[in-house]
Structure formats: C-alpha cells, structure tokens
C-alpha positions as a printed NumPy array, in Angstrom:
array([[ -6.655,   2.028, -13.621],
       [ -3.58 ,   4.424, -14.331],
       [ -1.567,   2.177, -11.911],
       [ -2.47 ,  -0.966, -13.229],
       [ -1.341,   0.864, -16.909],
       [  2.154,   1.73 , -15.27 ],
       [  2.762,  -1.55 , -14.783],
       [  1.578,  -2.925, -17.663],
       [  3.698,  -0.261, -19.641],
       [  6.535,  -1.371, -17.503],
       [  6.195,  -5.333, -18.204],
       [  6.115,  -4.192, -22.216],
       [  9.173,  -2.321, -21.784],
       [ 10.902,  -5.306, -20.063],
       [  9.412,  -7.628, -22.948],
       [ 10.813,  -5.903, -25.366],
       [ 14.157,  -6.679, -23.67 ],
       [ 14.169, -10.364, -23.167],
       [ 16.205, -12.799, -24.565],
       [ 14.362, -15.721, -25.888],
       [ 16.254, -16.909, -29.116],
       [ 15.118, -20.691, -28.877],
       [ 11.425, -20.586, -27.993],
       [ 10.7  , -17.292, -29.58 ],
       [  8.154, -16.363, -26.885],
       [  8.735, -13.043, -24.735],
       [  7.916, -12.657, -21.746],
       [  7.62 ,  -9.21 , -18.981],
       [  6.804,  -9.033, -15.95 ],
       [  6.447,  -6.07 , -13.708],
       [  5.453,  -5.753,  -9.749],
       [  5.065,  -2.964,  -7.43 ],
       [  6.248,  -3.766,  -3.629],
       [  3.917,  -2.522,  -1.054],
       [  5.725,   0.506,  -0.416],
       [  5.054,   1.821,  -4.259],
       [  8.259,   0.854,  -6.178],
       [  8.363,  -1.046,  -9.225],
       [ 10.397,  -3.759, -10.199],
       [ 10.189,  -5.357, -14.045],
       [ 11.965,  -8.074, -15.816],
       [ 12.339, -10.127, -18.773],
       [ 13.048, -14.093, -19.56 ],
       [ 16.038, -14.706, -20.342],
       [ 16.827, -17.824, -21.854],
       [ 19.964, -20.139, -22.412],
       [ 20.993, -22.761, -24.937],
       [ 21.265, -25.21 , -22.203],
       [ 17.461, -24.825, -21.713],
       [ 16.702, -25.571, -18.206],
       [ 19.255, -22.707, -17.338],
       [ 16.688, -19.744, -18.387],
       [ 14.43 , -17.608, -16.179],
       [ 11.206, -16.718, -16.574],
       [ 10.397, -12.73 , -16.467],
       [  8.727, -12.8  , -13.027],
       [ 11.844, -14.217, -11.295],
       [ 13.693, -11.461, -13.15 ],
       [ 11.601,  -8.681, -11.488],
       [ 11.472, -10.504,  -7.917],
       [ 15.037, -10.763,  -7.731],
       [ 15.332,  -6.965,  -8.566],
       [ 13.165,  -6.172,  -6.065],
       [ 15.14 ,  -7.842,  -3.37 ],
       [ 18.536,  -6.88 ,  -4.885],
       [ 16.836,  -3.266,  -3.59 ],
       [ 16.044,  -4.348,  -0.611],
       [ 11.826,  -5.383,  -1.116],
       [ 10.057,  -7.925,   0.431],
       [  6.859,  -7.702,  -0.372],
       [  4.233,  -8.143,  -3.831],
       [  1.132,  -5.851,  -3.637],
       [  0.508,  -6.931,  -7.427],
       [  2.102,  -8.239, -10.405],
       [  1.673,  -7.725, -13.748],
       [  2.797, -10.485, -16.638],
       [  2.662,  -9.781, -19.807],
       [  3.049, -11.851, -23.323],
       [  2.263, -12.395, -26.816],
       [ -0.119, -15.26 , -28.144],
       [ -3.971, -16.154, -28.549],
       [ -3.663, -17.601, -25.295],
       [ -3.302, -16.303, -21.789],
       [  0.05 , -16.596, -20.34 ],
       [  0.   , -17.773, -16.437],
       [  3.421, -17.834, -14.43 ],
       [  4.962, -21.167, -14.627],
       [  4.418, -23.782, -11.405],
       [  8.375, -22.08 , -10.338],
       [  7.104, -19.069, -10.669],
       [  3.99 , -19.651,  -8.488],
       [  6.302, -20.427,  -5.799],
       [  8.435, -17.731,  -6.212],
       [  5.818, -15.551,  -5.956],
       [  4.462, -17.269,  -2.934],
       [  7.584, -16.507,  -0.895],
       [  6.862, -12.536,  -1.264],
       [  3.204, -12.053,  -1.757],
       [  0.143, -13.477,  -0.046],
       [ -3.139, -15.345,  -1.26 ],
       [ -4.91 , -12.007,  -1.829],
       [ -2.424, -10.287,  -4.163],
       [ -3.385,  -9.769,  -7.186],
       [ -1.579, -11.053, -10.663],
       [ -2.892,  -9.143, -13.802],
       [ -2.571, -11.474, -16.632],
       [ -1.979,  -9.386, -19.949],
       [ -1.464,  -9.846, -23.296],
       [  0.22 ,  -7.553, -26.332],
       [ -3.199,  -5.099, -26.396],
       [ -3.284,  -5.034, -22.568],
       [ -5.243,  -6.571, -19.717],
       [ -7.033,  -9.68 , -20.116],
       [ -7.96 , -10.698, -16.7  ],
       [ -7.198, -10.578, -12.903],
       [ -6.404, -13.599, -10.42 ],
       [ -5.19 , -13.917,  -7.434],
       [ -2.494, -15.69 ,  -6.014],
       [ -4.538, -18.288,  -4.313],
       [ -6.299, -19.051,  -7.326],
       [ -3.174, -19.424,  -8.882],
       [ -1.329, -21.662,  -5.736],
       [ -3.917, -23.119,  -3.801],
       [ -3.08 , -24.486,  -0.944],
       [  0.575, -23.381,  -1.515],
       [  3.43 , -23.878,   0.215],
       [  5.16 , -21.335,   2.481],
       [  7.631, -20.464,   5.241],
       [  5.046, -21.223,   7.713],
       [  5.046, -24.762,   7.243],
       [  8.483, -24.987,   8.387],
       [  9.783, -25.857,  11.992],
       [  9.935, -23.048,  13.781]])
C-alpha cells in the first residue's frame, strides 16, 4: 500500500497546482510507467473552455515528453461527494499507453475510494490494433 500512497501523495501535490478558475473543480492525476517512474499532472483550464486539459493528459504527456510508454497504474484524484472517473478523452488517452488490466485508483481528498480497471472503464475500447497494418 506505500506505493499506491506515493502516488496518491503525488496526484495531491499536482492538485494543488491546477488551474481551474471557471469550474472550480481540481483535478490530479499521477501514474507510474512500468519501469517505476512517476509522472503527475494537473487540469488546466482556459477561458475558451473546450481548450483545457484534464489532469491525466497532463501526466501522460509528461511521461512521454521523458521518453515512457507504458501505464502500470494511475492514480486520479479530486474533491467532491462523488467519485471522479477520467472523462470519455481521457479513457482513450489512457487506452493508447496502458492495457485492459491496469489498474486506475479512483481517490478522493481523504484518499482511496476504490480500484477499476481499465477495461471496466473502456470496454471494448479502441486501440492501435484495429488499424491496417
């Protein structure tokens, strides 16, 4: 459990950092690649709304600004009564660098609430192996 609180530590720290002016909700995210390192990030919204992005694609575009590739887990962690999930983008994003299997620990301000998996999450999602080859 002391790795699972790493992350979760890490997603706070990155919450605590985002930039949500207009819908007032914070939101961190924090992964570790399969090779150990860990990767967090905030949202970060915009006045021109759609132009935002959500904490997860924050910490998956850190990891492959450092060269990673690959999800073992994910933490995301927000504020509210009510569980926060990765958005249907986010899903996909994920998809791209993690597999059905990989966990996503969904947390809230006191810690973690509950674990799902990806597939759970994206059934029957779409991936680089339904493209022509």
């Amino acid at each position: 459990m002391s790795d699972l609180k790493e992350l979760i530590d890490a997603a706070r720290l990155a919450r605590a950092n985002a930039h949500s002016p207009y819908s007032r909700f914070s939101v961190g995210a924090a992964l570790r690649t399969d090779d150990g390192r860990l990767f967090s990030g905030a949202n970060v919204e915009n006045a021109s709304y759609p132009e935002g992005i959500c904490a997860e694609t924050a910490a998956i575009a850190a990891m492959v600004s450092a060269g990673g590739r690959h999800i073992a887990e994910i933490v995301v962690l927000a504020g509210g009564k009510a569980t926060c999930v990765p958005c249907g983008g986010c899903r996909q994003r994920l998809r791209e660098f993690a597999t059905e299997t990989t966990p996503i620990h969904l947390c809230g301000i006191e810690g973690h609430r509950q674990t799902v998996t990806l597939g759970e999450l994206l059934p029957m999602g779409f991936g680089a192996g339904h493209l022509p080859s």
